[in-house]
N, C-alpha and C positions, 0 to 999 in steps of 0.2 A: 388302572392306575397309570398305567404307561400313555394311553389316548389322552388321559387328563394333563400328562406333562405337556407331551406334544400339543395341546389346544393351548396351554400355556406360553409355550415358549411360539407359537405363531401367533398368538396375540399381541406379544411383548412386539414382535416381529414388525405386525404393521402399526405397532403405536412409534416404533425409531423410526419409519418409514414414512409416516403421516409428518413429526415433526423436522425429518428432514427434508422433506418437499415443504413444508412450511417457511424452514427455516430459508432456502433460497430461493422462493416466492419475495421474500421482504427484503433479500438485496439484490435490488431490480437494477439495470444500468445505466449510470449518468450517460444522455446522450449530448453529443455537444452539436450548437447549430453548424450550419454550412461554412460561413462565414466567420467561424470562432477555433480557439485551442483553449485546451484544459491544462493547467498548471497545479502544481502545489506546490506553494512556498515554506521551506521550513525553514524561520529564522534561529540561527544558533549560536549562542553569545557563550564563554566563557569553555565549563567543562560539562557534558550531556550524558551523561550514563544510558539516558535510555534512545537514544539517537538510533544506534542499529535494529531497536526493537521497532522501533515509528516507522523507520522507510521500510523494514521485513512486511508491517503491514500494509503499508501503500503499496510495493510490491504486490501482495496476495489478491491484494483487488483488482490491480492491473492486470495480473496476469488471468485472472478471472474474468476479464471485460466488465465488471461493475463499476469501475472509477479508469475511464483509458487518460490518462495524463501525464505529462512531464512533471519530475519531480526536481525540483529545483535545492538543493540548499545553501543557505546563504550564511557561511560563517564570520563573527566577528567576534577575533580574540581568544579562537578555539585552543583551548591546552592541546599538548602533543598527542593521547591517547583519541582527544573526538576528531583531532584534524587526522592522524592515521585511520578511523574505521571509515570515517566522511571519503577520504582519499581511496580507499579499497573500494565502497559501492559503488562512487563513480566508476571507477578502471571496472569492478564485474556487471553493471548494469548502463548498454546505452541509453535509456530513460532519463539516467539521473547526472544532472550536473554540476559540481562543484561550485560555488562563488566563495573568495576567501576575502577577507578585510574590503570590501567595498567596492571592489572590481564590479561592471556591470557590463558584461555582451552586449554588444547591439543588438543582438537576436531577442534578446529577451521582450524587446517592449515592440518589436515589429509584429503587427496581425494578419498578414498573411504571407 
């Protein structure tokens, strides 16, 4: 009874182990060319409830090397609650940079 657990629970074993080698086999990573930068634009108009959830994932993949990019967001007209969490990621993550009502860096649109 007992060998019969054990062959169980080591099956189960390499079937999490098969799918998680699967699972990051298929988020392989954006390479960007020589002469290029990777950006994401998140444009944000009014109020975003899910604003902190979107960049947490753009995060995740950056910090994983699957998507290396600048995350950009561009607010216009944000209520006080998306412009405070907007204003927080910028200040704990260099990656990400604020844009608020239409302002545009010149950094933005230069390519190299």
């Amino acid at each position: 009874m007992t060998a019969k657990l054990l062959c169980a629970l080591a099956a189960a074993a390499v079937c999490l182990l098969l799918v998680w080698i699967a699972g990051s086999l298929m988020l392989s990573p954006v390479k960007c060319g020589k002469n290029s930068r990777q950006m994401v634009l998140l444009l944000v108009q009014g109020r975003e409830p899910a604003l902190e959830h979107n960049v947490r994932g753009l995060l995740w993949l950056n910090d994983n090397g699957v998507l290396r990019c600048r995350i950009i967001i561009m607010g216009e007209a944000m209520d006080e609650e998306t412009r405070f969490v907007a204003q927080a990621l910028a200040r704990e993550h260099s990656c990400i940079t604020l844009i608020e009502d239409g302002e545009k860096p010149p950094w933005i649109w230069k390519t190299n």
